[in-house]
KOLFI-893915 format. One line per 10 residues: their letters; for each residue z, y, x of C-alpha. Coordinates in steps of 0.05 Angstrom, whole numbers. Each point is the difference from the previous one (the first is absolute). Example, Ala and Ser with C-alpha at 12.3 -4.5 7.8 and 13.67 -1.06 7.14 Angstrom:
2
as> 156/-90/246  -13/69/27
This chain:
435
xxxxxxxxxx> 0/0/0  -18/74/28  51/55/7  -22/31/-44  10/-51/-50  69/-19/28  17/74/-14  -25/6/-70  44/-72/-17  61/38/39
xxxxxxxxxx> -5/65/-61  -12/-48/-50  54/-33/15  54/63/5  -31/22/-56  19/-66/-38  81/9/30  6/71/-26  -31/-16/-79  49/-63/4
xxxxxxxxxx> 53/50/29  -15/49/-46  4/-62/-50  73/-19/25  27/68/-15  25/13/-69  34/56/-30  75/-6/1  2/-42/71  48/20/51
xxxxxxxxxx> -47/8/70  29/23/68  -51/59/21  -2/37/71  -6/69/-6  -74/22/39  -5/73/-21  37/54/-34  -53/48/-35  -3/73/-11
xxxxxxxxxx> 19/-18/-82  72/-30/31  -19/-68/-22  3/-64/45  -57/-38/15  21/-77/22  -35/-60/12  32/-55/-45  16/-58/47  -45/-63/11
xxxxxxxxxx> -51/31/-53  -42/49/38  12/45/-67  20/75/10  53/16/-61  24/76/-16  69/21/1  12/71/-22  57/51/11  33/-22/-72
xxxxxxxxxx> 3/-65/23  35/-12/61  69/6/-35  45/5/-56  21/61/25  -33/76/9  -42/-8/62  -18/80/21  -41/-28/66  -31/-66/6
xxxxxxxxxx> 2/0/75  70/6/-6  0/-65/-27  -46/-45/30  -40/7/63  -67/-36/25  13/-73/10  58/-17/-48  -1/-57/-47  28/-4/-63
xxxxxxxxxx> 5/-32/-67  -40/24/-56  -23/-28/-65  -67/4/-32  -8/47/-52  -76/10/-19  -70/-16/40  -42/62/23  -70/8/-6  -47/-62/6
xxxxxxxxxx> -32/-50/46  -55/39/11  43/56/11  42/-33/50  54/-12/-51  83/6/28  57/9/-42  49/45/-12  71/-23/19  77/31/-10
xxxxxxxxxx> 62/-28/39  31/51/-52  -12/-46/-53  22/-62/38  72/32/15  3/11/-73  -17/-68/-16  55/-28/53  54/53/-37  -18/-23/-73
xxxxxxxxxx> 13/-66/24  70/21/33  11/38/-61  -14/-56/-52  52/-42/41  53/56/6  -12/-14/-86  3/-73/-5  67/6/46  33/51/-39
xxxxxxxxxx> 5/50/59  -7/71/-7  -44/48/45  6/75/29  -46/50/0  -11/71/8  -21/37/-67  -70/44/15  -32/26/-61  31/36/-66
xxxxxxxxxx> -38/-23/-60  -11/0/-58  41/-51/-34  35/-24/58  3/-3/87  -46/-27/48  26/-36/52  -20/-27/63  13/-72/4  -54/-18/51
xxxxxxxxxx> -41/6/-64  -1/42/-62  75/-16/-45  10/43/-61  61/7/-31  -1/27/-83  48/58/-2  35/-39/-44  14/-49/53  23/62/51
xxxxxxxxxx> 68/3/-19  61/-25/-60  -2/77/-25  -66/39/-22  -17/37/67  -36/68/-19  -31/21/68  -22/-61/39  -22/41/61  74/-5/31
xxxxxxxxxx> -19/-72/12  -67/17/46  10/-22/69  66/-41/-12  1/-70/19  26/-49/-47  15/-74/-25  -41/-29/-53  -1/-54/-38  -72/-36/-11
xxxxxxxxxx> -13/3/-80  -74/-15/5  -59/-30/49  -65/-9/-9  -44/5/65  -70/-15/-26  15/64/-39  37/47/46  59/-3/-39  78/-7/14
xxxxxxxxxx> 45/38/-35  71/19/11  67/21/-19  50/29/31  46/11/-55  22/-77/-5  34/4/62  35/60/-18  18/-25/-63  28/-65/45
xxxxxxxxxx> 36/47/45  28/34/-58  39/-52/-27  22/-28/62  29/71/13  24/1/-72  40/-60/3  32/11/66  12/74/-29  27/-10/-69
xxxxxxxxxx> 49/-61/33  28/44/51  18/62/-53  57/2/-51  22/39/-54  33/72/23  -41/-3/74  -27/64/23  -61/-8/34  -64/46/13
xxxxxxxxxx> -64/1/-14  -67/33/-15  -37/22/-67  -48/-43/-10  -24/22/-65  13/41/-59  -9/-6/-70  23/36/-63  63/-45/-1  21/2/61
xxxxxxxxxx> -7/-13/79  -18/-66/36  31/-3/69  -18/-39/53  52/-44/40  -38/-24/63  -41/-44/-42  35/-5/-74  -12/56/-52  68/22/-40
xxxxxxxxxx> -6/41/-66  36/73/-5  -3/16/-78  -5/68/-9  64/6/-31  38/-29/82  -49/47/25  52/68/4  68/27/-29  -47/51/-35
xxxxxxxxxx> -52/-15/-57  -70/-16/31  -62/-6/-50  -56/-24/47  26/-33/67  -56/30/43  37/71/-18  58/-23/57  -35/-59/36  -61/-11/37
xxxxxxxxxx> -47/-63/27  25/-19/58  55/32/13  78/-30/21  62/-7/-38  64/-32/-5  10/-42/-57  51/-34/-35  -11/-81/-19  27/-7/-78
xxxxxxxxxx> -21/-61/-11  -41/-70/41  -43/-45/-59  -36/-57/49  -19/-29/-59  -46/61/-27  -5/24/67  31/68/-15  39/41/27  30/65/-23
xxxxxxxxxx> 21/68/39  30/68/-1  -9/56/38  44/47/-30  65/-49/13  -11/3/71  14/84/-13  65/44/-8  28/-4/-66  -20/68/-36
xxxxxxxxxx> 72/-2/-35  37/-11/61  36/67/21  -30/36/-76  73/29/-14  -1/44/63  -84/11/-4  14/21/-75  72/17/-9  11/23/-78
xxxxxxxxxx> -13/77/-16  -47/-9/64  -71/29/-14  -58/-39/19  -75/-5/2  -33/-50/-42  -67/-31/-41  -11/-16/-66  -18/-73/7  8/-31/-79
xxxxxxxxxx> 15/41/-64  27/-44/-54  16/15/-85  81/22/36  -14/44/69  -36/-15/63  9/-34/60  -9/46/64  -7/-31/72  50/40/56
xxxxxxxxxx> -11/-35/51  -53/-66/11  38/-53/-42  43/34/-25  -3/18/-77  48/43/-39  0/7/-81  -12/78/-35  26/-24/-65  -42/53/-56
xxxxxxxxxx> 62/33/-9  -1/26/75  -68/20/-7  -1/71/-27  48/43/-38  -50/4/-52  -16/-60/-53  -49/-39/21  -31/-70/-42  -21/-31/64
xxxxxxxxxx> 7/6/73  -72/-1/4  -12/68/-49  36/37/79  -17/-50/54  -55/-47/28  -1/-58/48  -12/23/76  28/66/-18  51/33/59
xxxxxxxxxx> 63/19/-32  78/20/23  59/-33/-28  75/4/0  37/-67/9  49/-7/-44  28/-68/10  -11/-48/54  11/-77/-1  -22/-30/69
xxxxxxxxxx> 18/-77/-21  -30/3/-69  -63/35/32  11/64/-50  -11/74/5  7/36/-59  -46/69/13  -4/68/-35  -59/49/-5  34/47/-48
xxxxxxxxxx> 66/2/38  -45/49/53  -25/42/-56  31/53/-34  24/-3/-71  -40/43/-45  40/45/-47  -16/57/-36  43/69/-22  14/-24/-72
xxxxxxxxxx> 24/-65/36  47/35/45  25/45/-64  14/-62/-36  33/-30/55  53/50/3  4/13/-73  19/-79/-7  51/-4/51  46/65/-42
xxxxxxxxxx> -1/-49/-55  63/-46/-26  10/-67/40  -5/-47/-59  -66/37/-14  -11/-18/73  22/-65/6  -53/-22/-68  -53/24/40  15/-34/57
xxxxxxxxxx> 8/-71/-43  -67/29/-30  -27/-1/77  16/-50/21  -24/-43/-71  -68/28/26  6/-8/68  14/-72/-10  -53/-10/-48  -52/35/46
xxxxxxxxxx> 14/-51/61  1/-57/-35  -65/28/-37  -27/16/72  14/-77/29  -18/-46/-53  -48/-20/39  25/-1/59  21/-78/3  42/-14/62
xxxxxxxxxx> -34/-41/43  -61/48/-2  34/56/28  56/-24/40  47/43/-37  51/-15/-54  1/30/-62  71/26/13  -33/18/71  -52/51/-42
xxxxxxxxxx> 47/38/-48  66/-11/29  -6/53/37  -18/45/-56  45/-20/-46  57/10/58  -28/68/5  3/30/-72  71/-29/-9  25/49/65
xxxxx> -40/58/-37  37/-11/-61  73/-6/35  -5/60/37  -24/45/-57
């Protein structure tokens, strides 16, 4: 046979290797391939061992991670793994493929992954994206965790959890698809109640403790123990009334509180604030000694006077008879709640928790020039004329008060009803002696 013809059977014959290499090669194979060139696109051209083929690897996919300069990465002469992703071009065309070790490091982590989830194990990864709906996180793949799966409490601003690392427990995984979802809030939720049973074992009844607001709602506070939540009604909240809890408390801020009660079995537990704070009674005969004169607010008008706040906590009683000098049907026709007032005390009672206050004892008594005749016409007059007016007086007098407090049952006001007129009554009866 000629050269020539030994030459042509030689190109026939590489010709024949490379279609049956070409015919080896399938997409989704795992090839070692040696890096020959690096172009001026930043992709990799390699020769894929014991082929003869030429294969593609751009920028994107040389790693699971950000790659900002390829020949950072690799240099001429390196082999690596990669994994067939799609042919390129034709025969004709000289036909290579285009290959990712990206994808193959992905493959290798779903399958680490989807062990980590038969075992029961948990994984840790940094959180990268805000979405919407939930966080990305970087897993060595794609996780998403549902916002509802972020936390045990609804979590309005998700951005304070960009760029923190944390433990997750694998919900969902689905590799063919790209999918694994996460939660993060089962494992708080498990740390939770590990924290809450150590917690609510260790406290008792009458322990003061502190804490921090966890949350607030119209009825009262939730504070957090270092991993248990304790209710504060609003009512344990301060001495003084409080509509709306966020008006004296605010999210995360510390207090001392008070444990009332421990209820493992509803998991409850219930707190005060304002028992961990000075009595407001304590000390009230020398803060408000009787005939003192004091600053106060209208905080509750009832049918028989109002009740006026001197100092926080600390209520005293303006029966309607101490209201004004004039007649009046209701304490309401001269005051209104929130209103700044001054009263007089006129009786204090520091272990019954009882002042007894006067507005009209810091007024001056109206009285007009006929009323000043008559006043010292009457007192010429003969003593038994006298002395039937005063029974007269005090017929009325009595009538009046009990008139005034009919309404006034005890246990609304804290007074008596010997407390309300007594004085009154004790009153006229001097008046009539000494005339």
């Amino acid at each position: 046979m000629s050269e020539n013809g030994t030459s042509q059977n030689n190109e026939n014959n590489e010709l024949l290797d490379a279609l049956n290499s070409i015919d080896n090669v399938k997409v989704g194979d795992v090839v070692k391939g040696e890096v020959l060139t690096i172009d001026d696109d930043q992709q990799a051209i390699v020769g894929i061992a014991d082929t003869g083929i030429e294969g593609v690897v751009p920028k994107k996919e040389l790693s699971t991670k950000p790659v900002d300069d390829i020949n950072s990465v690799i240099k001429v002469g390196d082999v690596m793994d990669l994994v067939v992703i799609s042919r390129i071009g034709t025969d004709k065309e000289g036909g290579s493929y285009l290959l990712s070790q990206r994808r193959l490091e992905a493959r290798k982590v779903w399958d680490d992954i989807q062990k980590e989830f038969e075992a029961g194990h948990t994984l840790t990864a940094p959180v990268t994206q805000v979405v919407k709906g939930g966080l990305v996180v970087d897993a060595g793949v794609r996780g998403f965790v549902p916002a509802s799966m972020v936390s045990d409490h609804f979590v309005e601003d998700l951005s304070q959890f960009k760029g923190q690392t944390l433990e997750f427990k694998i919900v969902e995984i689905e590799p063919s698809e790209n999918r694994l979802i996460l939660s993060h809030r089962a494992l708080v939720e498990k740390e939770r109640a590990a924290q809450k049973a150590e917690i609510m074992a260790k406290l008792t009844a009458g322990d003061i403790v502190e804490g921090k607001v966890a949350r607030l709602t119209n009825f009262g506070a939730f504070v957090d123990l270092g991993g248990v939540d304790g209710l504060v009604h609003v009512s344990e909240i301060a001495f003084e009334r409080v509509e709306k809890p966020s008006d004296v408390l605010k999210v995360g801020q510390e207090v001392k509180v008070k444990v009332l009660s421990v209820d493992t079995d509803r998991d409850r537990i219930s707190l005060s604030i304002k028992q961990t704070l000075p009595e407001p009674w304590d000390g009230i005969e020398d803060k408000a000694p009787q005939g003192s004169v004091l600053d106060g607010t209208v905080k509750r008008l009832t049918s028989f006077g109002a009740f006026v706040e001197v100092f926080p906590g600390v209520e005293g009683l303006v029966h309607i008879s101490q209201i004004s000098h004039q007649h009046i049907a209701t304490p309401a026709d001269v005051l209104k709640v929130g209103q700044e007032i001054k009263v007089k005390v006129l009786d204090v009672r520091p272990d019954d928790h009882r002042l007894a206050l006067s507005i009209k004892a810091l007024e001056e008594k109206p009285q007009s020039g006929d009323e000043a005749s008559e006043s010292h016409s009457s007192n010429n007059n003969n003593r038994s004329r006298n002395n039937n007016g005063g029974n007269n007086r005090r017929r009325n007098n009595r009538n009046s008060a009990e008139t005034s407090t009919a309404n006034a049952p005890e246990e609304s006001t804290g007074f008596s009803l010997g407390d309300l007129i007594g004085d009154s009554l004790k009153k006229d009866m001097e008046d009539n002696e000494n005339n």
